[in-house]
N, C-alpha and C positions, 0 to 999 in steps of 0.2 A: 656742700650738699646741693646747693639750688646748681650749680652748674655741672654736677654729675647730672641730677635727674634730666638736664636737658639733654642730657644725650642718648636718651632712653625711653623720650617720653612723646606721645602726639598729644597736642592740645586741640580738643574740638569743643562746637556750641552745643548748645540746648539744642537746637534741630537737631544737629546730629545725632546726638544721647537719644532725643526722643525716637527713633528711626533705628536705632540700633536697639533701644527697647521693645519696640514692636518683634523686630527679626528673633530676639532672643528668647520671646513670649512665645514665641510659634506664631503668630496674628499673620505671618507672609505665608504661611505655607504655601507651597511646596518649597520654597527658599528659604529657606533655615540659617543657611552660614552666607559668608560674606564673599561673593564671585568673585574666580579669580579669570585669568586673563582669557581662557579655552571656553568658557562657561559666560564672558561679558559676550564674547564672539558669539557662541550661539545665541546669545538671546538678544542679539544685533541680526544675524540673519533671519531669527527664524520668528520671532515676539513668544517664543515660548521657551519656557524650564523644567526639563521632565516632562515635554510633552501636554503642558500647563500654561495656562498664557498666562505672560507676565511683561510688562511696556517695555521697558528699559533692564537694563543691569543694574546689580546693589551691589552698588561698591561703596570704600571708605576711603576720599580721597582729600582728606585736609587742605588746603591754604595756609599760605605763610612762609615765613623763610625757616623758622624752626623746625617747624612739620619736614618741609623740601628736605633739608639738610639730612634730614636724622631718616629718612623714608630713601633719600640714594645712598646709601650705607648703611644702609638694616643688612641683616644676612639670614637666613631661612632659619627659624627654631628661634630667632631670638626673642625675648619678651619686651613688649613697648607699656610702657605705664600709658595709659588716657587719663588724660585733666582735664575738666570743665568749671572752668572762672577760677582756678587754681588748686580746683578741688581735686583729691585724686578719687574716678568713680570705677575703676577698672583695670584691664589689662588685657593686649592682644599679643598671640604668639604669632611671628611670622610665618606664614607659608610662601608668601611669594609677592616681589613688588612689580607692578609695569606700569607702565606710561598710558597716560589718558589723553584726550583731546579734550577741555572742558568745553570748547564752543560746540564740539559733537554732542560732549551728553548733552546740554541745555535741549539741542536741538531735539533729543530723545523724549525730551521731559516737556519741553512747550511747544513742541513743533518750531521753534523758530530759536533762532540764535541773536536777533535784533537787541539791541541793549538800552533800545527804548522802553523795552516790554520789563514790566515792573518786577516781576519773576525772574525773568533771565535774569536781569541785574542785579537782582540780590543773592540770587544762585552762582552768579561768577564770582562772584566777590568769596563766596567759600570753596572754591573748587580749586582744588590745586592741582598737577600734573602727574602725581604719581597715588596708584592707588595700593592699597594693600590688602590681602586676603589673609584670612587663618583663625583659628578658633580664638573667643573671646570671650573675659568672663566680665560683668557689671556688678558694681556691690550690691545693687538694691533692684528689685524690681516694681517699678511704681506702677505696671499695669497688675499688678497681685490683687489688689482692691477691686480695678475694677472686672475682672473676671470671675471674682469672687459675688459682687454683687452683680452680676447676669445669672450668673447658677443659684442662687440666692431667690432668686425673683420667678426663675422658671421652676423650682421647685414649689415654690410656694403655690403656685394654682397648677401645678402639671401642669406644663403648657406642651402642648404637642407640635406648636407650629408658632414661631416667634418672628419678626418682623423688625429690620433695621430703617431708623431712616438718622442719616446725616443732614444734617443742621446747624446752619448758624444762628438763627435768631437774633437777626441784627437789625432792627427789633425785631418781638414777635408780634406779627400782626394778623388780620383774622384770616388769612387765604391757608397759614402754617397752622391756624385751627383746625381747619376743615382737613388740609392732609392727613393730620393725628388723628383725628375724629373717623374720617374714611380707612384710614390702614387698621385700626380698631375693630372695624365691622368684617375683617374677613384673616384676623386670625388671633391668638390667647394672647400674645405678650407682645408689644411694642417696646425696643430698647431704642432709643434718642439718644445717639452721636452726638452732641454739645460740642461743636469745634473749639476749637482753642490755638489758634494763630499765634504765630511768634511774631508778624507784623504786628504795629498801633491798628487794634482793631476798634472802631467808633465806640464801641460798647465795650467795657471791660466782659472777659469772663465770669464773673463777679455780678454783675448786673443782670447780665441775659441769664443764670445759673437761677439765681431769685427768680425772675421774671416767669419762667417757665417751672418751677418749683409750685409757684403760688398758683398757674393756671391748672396745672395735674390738678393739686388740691383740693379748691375749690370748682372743678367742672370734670372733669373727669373720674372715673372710676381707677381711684389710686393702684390698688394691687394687679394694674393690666396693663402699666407704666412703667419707666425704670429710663434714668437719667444719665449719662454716663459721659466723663470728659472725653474729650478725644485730641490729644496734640493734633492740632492739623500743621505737617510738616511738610516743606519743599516735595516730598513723592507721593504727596496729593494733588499737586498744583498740572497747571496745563490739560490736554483734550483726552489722555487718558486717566482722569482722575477715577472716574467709574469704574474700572477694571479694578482699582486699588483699595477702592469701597468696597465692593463685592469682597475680595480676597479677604479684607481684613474682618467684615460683619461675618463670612462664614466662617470664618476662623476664632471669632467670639462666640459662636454658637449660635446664628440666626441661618433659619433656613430661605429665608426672603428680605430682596432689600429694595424698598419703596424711593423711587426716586420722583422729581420733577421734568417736564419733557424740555426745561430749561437748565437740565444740571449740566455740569460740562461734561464733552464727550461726546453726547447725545443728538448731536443734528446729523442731518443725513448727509449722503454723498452717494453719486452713481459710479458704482461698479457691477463690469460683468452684465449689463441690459437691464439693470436693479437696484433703488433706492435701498439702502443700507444705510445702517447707522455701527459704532464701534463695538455694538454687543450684539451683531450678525458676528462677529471676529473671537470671540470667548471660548476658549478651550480648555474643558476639565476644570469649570470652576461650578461645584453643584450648589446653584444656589439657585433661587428663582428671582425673576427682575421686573418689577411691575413700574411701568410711567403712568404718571398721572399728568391728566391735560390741564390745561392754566385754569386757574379760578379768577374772576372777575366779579365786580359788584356791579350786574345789569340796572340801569334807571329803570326798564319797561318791565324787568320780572320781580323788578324789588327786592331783592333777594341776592345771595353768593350764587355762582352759577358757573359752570365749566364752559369754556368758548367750541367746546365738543356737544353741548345740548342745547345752546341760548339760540336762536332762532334772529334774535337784532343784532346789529352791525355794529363795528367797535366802535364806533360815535355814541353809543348809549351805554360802554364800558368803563367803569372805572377798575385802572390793575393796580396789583400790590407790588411796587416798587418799592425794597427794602431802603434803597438810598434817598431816596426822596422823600419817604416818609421818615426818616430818619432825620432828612433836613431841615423839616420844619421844626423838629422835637428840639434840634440846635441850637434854633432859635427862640425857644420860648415858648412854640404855639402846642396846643393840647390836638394831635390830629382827630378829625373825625370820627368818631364813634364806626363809621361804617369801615376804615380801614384797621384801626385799634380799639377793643375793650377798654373802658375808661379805666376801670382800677389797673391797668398795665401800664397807661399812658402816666397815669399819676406816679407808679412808683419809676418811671424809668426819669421824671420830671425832676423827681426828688433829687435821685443822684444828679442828676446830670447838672442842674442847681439848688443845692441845699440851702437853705436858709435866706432864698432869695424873696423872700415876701414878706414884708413889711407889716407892721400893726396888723396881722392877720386876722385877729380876734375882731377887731371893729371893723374888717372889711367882710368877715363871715356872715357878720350879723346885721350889716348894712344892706347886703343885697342877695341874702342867702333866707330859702325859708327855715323855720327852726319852732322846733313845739313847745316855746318857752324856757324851756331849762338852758342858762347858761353851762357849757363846759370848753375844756379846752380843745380847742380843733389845731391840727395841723397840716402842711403844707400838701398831704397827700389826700385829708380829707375835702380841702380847701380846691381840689383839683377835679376830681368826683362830682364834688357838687354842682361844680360849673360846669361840667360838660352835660349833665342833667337841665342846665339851662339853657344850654346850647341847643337841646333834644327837645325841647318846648315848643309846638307847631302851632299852637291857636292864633299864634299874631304873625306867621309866615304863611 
């Protein structure tokens, strides 16, 4: 049995699956099915599909010597099982195989082919040489859920006008406040992109999911929120990620998608006597694209503040560097209240070291204030409090 099915079968990853989940949700429209070789060509000459921009071609082009084998001897009509980690999740009918370049696509997808670049390299590593086109079916649809809870959440308050922003929250810190906060003030419903990397991302999914749970919660006005994973898969990655956002948030049903004027894709470049950026190039994607300028914590206005209204010079700027702030958290330290909310800082401490504080109790009560009543404190109250002592200015 196992050496029949290999002769009938493609075996692909979780990226893939996830990617061929999107395509079969509709979330690409206008690209529905899987390009075949007339259809990778136009959208190599022209960066559009149907008259639609779209970055690169979607195609399905495994790696491996099994894949290889069994993809130069396919014959049109024929049916291929797909397995993922030896599961079987599917099946594609052949319409048609050709040959790929995978140092082209990469170059389609990062602008560069270099195998330095931490993308390319993990991109080549799944690209094999032959792609395949034709209808395909998935047993499961894991984006059901969450389309389910976007039409869910915009019913719930008629929202008229709903607003994407993609997100990682690695950590969340207060500059990803304020964008929520601001994309809030100018339309009903905000749905959050919660990426979900198939790289070791610093922060589990799991983590950041809590994390941003707890600040909807308690600050925000719950019923005007709505949280939602998002595989972030290899055809998000590189300088046309934007184009791929856009496609996929109007395709979940947002009429608006809130970016950073640091998201990728987004810096400028002269063409034509004219600064342009990649969403001067958009064609037939009706969605609307709003940037937002950097947020900074000014010394001189005390205050969050966009480097579009602060008037002082970036020597009295501190920014929100998700990696940096992230490095201290690595190490043990509680960052400052001005870049992290202490109660976030604390539970992302917890995970990150559980049970790492010792006789807790007599060190709460040694140099913690308390209104008398002993109880039991833990590692995330223990973290709260001390950053409240951190906040104590009379003797600084």
């Amino acid at each position: 049995m196992g050496s029949s099915r290999k002769n009938n079968a493609l075996y692909i990853d979780q990226e893939a699956l996830s990617a061929l989940s999107l395509l079969k949700a509709g979330l690409l429209s206008p690209v529905t099915e899987l390009m075949n070789a007339s259809q990778t060509e136009e959208v190599l000459q022209t960066g559009l599909f149907r008259g639609v921009s779209f970055p690169f071609p979607f195609i399905l082009a495994p790696a491996g010597e099994t894949n290889e084998k069994v993809l130069s001897t396919a014959e049109k009509g024929e049916r291929l099982d797909l397995f993922v980690d030896d599961e079987h999740i599917g099946s594609i009918t052949v319409d048609e195989i050709f040959t790929i370049d995978p140092n082209e696509r990469v170059r389609q997808i990062y602008g560069t082919d270099d195998a330095s670049h931490p993308g390319v390299h993990a991109t080549l590593r799944r690209l094999g040489k032959f792609a395949v086109s034709g209808t395909f079916t998935l047993n499961h649809d894991p984006l059901k859920q969450v389309k389910q809870t976007i039409s869910e959440a915009k019913q719930r308050i008629d929202a008229q006008h709903t607003t994407a922003i993609m997100m990682a929250a690695n950590p969340l810190h207060r500059a990803h406040e304020r964008l929520i906060r601001q994309t809030m003030d100018s339309t009903d419903l905000v749905v959050i992109f919660l990426l979900k990397p198939y790289n070791n991302a610093d922060l589990s999914y799991d983590i950041r999911s809590q994390v941003l749970e707890y600040f909807i919660q308690h600050f925000l006005p719950q019923n005007r929120v709505v949280v939602v994973p998002l595989e972030h898969s290899y055809i998000f990655a590189g300088y046309n990620e934007v184009i791929i956002d856009a496609i996929v948030a109007k395709n979940f049903g947002c009429d608006r998608l809130m970016i950073g004027q640091n998201h990728a894709g987004v810096g400028m470049y002269y063409s034509q006597n004219s600064n342009q950026s990649i969403l001067d190039k958009l064609v037939g994607i009706d969605i609307d694209i709003g940037i937002t300028h950097e947020y900074v914590y000014c010394n001189e206005c005390k205050t969050l503040v966009s480097t579009n209204t602060c008037p002082h010079g970036q020597h009295h700027h501190i920014t929100y560097h998700s990696d940096s702030i992230l490095d201290l958290m690595k190490i043990g330290l509680l960052p400052p209240a001005v870049l992290m909310r202490k109660e976030i800082s604390a539970m992302v401490l917890c995970r990150l070291f559980p049970g790492r504080i010792q006789n807790i109790g007599k060190l709460y009560y040694d140099i913690m204030p308390v209104d008398g009543l002993l109880e039991e404190q833990t590692d995330r109250d223990f973290y709260i409090k001390l950053m409240e002592l951190y906040q104590t200015t009379s003797l600084t």
